[in-house]
MIGUDREN-450889 format. One record per atom (N, C-alpha, C): residue in one letter; x, y, z. Coordinates in steps of 0.02 Angstrom, whole numbers, padded with zeros to 5 digits, always signed. Each point is the difference from the previous one (the first is absolute). Layout:
BEGIN
AXYZ/...
//
This chain:
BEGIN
X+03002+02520-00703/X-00001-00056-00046/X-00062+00002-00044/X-00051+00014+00028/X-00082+00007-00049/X+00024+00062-00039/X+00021+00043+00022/X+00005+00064-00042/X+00053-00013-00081/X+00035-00044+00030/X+00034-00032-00039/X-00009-00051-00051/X-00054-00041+00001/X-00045-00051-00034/X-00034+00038-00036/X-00041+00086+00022/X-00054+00020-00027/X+00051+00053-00047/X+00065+00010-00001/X+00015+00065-00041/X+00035-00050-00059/X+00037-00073+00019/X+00027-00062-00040/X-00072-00022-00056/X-00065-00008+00028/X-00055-00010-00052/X-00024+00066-00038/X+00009+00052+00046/X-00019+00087-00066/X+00047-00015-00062/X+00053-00026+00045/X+00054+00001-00079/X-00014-00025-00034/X-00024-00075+00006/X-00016-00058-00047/X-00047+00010-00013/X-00076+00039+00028/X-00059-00007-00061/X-00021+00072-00008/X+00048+00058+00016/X-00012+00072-00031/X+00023+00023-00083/X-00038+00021-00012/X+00024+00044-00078/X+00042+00053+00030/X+00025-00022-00055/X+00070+00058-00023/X-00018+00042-00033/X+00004+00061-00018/X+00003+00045-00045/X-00002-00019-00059/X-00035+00039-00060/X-00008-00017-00078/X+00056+00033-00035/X+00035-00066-00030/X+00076+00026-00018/X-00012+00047-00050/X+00058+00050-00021/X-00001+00028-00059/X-00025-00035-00069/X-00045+00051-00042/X+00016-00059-00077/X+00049+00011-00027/X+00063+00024+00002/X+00038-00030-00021/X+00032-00044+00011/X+00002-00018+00076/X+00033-00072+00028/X-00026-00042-00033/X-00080-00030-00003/X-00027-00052-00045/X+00022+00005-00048/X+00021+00047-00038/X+00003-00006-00070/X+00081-00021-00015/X+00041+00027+00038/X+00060-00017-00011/X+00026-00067+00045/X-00071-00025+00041/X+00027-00047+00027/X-00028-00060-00065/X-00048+00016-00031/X+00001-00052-00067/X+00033+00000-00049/X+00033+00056-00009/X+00058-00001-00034/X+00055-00054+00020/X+00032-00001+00056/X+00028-00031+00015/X-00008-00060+00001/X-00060-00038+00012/X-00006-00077-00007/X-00006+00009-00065/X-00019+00035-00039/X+00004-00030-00065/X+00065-00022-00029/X+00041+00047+00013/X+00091-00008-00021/X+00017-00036+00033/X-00023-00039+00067/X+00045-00042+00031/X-00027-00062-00023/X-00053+00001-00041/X-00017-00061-00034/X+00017-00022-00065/X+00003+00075-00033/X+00049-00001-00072/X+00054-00025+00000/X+00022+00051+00032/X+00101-00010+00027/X+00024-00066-00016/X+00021-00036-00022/X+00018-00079+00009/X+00056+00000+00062/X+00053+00034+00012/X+00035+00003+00053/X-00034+00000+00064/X-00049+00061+00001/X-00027+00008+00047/X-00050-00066+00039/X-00041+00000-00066/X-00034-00074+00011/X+00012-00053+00016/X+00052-00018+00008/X+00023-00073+00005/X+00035+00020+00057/X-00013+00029+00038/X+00016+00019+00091/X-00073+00001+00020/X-00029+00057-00032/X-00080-00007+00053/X-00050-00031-00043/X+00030-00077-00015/X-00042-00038-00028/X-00023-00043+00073/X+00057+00003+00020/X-00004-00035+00078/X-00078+00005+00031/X+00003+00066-00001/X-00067+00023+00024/X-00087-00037-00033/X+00017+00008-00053/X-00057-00035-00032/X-00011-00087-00001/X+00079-00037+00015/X+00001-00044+00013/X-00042-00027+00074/X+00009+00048+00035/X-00007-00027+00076/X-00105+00008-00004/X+00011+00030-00033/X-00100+00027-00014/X-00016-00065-00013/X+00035-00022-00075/X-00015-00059-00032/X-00008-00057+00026/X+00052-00004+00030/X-00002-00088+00061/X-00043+00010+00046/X-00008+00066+00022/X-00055+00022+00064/X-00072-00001-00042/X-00013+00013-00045/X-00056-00014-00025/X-00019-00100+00006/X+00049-00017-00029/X-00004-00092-00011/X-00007-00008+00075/X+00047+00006+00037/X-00014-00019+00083/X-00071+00003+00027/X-00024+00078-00007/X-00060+00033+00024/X-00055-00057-00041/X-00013-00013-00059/X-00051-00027-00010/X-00003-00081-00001/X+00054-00007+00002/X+00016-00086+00046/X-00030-00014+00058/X+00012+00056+00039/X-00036-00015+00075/X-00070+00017+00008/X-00027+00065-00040/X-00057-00007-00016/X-00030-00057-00045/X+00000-00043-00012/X-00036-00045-00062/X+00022-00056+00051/X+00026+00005+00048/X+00010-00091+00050/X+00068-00031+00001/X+00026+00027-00068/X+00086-00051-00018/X+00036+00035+00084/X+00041-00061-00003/X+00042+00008+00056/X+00070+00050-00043/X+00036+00048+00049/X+00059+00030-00061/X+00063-00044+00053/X+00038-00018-00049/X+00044-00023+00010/X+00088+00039+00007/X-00017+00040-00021/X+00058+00056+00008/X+00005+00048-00075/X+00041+00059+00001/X+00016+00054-00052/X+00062+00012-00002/X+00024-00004-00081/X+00068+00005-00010/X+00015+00087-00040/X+00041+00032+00025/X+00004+00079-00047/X+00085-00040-00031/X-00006+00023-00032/X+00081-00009-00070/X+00034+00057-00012/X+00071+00002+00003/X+00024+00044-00001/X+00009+00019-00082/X-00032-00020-00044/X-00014+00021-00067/X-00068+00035-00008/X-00046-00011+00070/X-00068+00037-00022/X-00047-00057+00002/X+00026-00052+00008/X-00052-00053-00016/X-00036-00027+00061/X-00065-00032+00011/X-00022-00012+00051/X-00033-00087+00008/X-00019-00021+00041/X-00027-00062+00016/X-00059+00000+00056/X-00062-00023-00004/X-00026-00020+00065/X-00021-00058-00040/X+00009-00052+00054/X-00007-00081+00005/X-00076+00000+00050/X-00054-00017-00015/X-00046-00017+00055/X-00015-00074-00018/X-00051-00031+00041/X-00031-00091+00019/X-00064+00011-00011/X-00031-00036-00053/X-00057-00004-00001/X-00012-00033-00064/X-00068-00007-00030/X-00018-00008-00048/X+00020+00022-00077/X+00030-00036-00037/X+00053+00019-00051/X-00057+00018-00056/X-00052+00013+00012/X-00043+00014-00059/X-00077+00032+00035/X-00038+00036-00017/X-00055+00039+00032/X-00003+00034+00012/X-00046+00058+00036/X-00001+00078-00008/X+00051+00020+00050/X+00034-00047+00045/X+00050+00031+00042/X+00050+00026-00026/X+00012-00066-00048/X+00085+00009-00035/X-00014+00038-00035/X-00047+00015-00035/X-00016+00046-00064/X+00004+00081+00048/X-00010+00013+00034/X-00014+00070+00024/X+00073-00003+00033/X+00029-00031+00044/X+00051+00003+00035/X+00051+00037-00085/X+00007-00059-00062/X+00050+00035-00048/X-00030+00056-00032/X-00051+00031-00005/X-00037+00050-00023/X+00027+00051+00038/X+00021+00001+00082/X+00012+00043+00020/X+00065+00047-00004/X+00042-00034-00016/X+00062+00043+00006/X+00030+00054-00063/X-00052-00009-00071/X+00036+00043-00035/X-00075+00065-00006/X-00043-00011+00053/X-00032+00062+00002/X+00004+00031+00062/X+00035-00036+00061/X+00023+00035+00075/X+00024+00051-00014/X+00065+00027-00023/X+00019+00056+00002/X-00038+00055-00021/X-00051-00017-00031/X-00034+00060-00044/X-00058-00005+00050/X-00039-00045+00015/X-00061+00017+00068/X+00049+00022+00087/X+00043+00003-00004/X+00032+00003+00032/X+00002+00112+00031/X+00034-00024-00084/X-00007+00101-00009/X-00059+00023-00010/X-00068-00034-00014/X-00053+00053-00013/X-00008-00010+00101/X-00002-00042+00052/X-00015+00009+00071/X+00034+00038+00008/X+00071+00031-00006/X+00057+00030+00013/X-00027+00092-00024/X-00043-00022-00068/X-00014+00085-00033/X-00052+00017+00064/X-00066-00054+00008/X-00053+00008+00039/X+00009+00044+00053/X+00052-00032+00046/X+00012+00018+00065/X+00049+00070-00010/X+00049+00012-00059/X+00010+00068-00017/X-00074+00052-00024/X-00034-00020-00002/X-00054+00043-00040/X-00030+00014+00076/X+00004-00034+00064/X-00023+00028+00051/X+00046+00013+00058/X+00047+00031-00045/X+00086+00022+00028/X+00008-00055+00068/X-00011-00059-00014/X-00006-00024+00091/X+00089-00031-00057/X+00065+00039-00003/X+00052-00017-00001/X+00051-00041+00018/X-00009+00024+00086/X+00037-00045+00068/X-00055-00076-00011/X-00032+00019-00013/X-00049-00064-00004/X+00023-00065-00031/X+00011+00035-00087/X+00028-00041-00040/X+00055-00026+00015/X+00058+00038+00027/X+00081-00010+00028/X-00012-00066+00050/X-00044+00011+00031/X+00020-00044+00063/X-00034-00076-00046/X-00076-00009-00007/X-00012-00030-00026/X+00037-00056-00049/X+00057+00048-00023/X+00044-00041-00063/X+00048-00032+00025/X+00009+00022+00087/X+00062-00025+00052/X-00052-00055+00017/X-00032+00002+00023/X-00040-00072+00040/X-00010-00059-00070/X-00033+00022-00039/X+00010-00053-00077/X+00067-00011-00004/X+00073+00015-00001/X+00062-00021-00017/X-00007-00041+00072/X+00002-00004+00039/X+00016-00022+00064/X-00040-00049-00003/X-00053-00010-00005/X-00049-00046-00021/X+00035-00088-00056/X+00016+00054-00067/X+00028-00052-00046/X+00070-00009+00038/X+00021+00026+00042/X+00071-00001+00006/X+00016-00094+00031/X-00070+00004+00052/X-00005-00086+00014/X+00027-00049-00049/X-00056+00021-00050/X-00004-00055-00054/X+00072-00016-00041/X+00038+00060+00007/X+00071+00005-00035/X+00042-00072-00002/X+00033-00033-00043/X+00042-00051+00007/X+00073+00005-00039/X+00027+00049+00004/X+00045+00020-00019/X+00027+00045+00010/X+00088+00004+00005/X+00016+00080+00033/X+00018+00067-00019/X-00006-00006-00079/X-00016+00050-00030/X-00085+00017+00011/X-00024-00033-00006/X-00083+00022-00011/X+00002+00035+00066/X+00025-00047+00061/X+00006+00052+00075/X+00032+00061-00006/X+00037+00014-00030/X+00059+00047-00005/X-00038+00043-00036/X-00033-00009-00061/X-00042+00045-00024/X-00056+00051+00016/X-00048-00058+00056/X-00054+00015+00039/X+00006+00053+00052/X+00058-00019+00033/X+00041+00038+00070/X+00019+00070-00046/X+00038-00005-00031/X+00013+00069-00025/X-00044+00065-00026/X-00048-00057-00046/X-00062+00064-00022/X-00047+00011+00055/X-00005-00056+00059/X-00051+00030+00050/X+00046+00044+00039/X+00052-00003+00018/X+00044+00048+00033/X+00014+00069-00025/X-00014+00006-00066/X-00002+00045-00029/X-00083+00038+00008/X-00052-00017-00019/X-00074+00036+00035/X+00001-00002+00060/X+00037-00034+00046/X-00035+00019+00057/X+00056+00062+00017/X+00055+00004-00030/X+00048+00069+00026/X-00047+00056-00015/X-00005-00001-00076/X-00039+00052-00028/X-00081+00011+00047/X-00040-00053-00007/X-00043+00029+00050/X-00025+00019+00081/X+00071-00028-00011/X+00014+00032+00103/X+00029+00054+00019/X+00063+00028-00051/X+00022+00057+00017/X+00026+00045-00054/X-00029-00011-00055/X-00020+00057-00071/X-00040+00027+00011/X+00001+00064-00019/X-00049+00060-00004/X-00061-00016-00035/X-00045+00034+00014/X-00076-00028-00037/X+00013-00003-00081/X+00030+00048-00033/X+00042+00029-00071/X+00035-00072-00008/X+00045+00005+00029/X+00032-00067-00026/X-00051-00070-00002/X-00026-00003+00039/X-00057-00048+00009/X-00034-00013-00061/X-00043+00059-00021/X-00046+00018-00043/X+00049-00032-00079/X+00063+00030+00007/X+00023-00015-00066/X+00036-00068-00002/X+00022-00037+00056/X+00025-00080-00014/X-00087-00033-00028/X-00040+00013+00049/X-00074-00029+00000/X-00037+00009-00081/X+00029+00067-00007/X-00044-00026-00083/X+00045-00018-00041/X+00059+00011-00024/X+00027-00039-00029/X+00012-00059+00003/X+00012-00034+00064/X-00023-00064+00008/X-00076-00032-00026/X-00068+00020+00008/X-00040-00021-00035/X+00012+00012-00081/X+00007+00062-00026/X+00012+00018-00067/X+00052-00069-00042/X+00067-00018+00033/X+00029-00036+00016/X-00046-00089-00041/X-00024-00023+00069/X-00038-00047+00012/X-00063-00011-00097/X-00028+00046+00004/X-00026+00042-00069/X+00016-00022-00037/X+00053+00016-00026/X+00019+00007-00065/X+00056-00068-00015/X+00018-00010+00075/X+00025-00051-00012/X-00006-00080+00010/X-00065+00006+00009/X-00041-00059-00001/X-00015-00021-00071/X+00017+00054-00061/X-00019-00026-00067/X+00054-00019-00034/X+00058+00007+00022/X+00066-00009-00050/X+00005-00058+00017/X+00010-00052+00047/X-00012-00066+00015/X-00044-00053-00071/X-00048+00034-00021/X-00052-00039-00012/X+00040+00001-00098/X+00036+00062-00017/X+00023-00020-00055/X+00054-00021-00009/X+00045-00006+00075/X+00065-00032-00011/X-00023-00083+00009/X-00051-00026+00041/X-00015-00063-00024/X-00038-00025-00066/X-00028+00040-00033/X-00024-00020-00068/X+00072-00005-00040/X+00047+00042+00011/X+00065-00001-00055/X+00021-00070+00026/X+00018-00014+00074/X+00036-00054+00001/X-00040-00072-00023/X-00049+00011+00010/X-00039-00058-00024/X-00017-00002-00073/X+00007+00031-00014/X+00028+00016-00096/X+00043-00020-00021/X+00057+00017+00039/X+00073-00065-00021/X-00007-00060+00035/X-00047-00022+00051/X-00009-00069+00007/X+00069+00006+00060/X-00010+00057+00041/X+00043+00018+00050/X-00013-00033+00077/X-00059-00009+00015/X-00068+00005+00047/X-00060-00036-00027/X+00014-00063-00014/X-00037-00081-00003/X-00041-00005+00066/X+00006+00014+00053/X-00034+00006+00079/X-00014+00068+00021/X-00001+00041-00041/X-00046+00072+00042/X-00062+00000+00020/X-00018+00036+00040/X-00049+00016+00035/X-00065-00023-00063/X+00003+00023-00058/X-00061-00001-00043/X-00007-00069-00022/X+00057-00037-00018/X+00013-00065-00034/X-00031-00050+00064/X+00013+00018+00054/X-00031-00050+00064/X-00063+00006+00001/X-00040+00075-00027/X-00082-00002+00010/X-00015-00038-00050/X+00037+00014-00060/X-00017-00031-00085/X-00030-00076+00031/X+00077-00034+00044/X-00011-00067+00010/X-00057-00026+00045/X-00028+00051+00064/X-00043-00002+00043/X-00066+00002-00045/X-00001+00060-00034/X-00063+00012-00007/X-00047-00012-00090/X+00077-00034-00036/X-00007-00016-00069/X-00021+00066-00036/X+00035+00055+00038/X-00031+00074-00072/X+00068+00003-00020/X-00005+00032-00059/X+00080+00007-00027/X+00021+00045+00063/X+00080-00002-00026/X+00039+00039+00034/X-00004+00078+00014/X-00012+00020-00068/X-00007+00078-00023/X-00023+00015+00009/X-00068-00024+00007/X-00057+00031+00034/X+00006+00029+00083/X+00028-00044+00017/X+00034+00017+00082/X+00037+00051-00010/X+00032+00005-00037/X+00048+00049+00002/X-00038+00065-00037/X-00037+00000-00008/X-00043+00065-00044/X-00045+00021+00073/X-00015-00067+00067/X-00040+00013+00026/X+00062+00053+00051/X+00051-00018+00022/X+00046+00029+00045/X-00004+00081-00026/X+00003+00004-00079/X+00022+00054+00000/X-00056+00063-00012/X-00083-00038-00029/X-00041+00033+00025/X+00009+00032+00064/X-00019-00057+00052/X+00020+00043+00086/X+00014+00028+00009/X+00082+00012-00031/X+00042+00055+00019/X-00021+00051-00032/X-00013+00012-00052/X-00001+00030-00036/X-00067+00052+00026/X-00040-00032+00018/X-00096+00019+00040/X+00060+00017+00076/X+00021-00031+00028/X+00032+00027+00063/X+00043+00067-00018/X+00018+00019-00033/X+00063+00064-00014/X-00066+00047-00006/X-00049+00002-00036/X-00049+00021-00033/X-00027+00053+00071/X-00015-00070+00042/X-00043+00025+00055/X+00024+00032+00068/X+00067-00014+00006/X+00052+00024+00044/X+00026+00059-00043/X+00005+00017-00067/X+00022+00074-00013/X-00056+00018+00010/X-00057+00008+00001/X-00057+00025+00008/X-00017+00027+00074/X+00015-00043+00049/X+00005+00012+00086/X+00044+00062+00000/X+00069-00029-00027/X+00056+00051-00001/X-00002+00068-00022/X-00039+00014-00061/X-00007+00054-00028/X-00069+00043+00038/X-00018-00041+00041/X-00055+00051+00051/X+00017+00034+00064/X+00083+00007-00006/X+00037+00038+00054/X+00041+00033-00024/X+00007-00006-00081/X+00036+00058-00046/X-00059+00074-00056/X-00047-00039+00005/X-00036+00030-00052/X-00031+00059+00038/X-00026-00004+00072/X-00033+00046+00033/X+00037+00079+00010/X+00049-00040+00005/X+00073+00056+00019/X+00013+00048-00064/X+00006-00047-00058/X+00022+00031-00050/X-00044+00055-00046/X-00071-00028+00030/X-00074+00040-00023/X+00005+00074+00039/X+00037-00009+00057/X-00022+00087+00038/X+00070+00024+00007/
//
């Protein structure tokens, strides 16, 4: 049984091998098109959704608000409801959080690829779904949660290190790139006066700065987050490609 605890933790905090550069490279290929794609997108938008509400949740409980539950939508759309103070640095950081989660999300995700700890990331992303899975109040959002964590933990329990290596960066790459398409599909909708209550329009009201400005601040982030996570990323392609 110890032998078993001690070869169950090698897995979880050993490096893996330094993938090919061309895996990185074609694994950013791929999130990029699956973020282009509009077909594609509007399936693994899911994904960026669940970041998003997990960002609002996460800094609710950090800042004191009580969370009251998380809704996922089977259009992509999300909800976290928390209790607390409807105005002050809580509420202000709690709505700040969710349209830059997905993108700080993927630069921890590049980090821990940049020190191949892989299985690391996999499991990690199973205990966070399982985590929000509590907070869930709805049975799509359950249905959602269950499936994508059921899905990393297959892959990182009994996929080959290869397969590993390539769900794992495309998934951050993923996370990346698609933490910024969010930030201009809410400036369009709030351009047609689509999204009167978005995330930016609630700080506008919290914190009296215009709207746009929020929304210039989301997409800075992302934008500094893609920056600094291709940068992690490209220090496990560039070495390779130099010799």
């Amino acid at each position: 049984m110890i032998d078993g605890v001690t070869d169950l933790w090698d897995k979880l905090l050993g490096a893996q091998p330094d993938p090919p550069g061309l895996l990185v490279l074609l694994t950013a290929l791929a999130g990029l098109l699956a973020v282009a794609f509009r077909p594609v997108w509007r399936v693994a938008r899911n994904a960026v959704t669940i970041a998003h509400e997990g960002g609002h949740a996460l800094i609710a409980l950090l800042t004191g608000r009580r969370l009251r539950g998380i809704r996922l939508e089977f259009d992509t759309s999300g909800l976290t409801l928390s209790a607390g103070r409807p105005s002050g640095p809580g509420m202000m950081f709690t709505l700040l959080g969710g349209y830059i989660a997905p993108s700080l999300v993927g630069v921890l995700g590049a980090w821990l690829l940049g020190g191949n700890r892989i299985t690391l990331l996999l499991w990690l992303t199973v205990v966070l779904l399982l985590l929000m899975l509590i907070n869930i109040r709805n049975l799509f959002g359950v249905l959602s949660l269950l499936v994508t964590g059921a899905i990393v933990f297959v892959v990182s329990w009994y996929a080959s290190a290869q397969v590993q290596a390539v769900f794992a960066y495309a998934g951050v790459w993923f996370l990346l790139f698609g933490g910024v398409r969010p930030v201009f599909e809410l400036q369009s909708l709030r351009s047609r006066g689509r999204m009167p209550e978005s995330d930016a329009d609630q700080l506008a009201h919290v914190t009296h700065v215009p709207a746009l400005l929020w929304v210039t601040v989301f997409l800075g982030v992302d934008l500094a987050a893609l920056v600094v996570g291709a940068f992690l990323l490209a220090g496990q392609w560039l070495p390779s490609a130099t010799t």
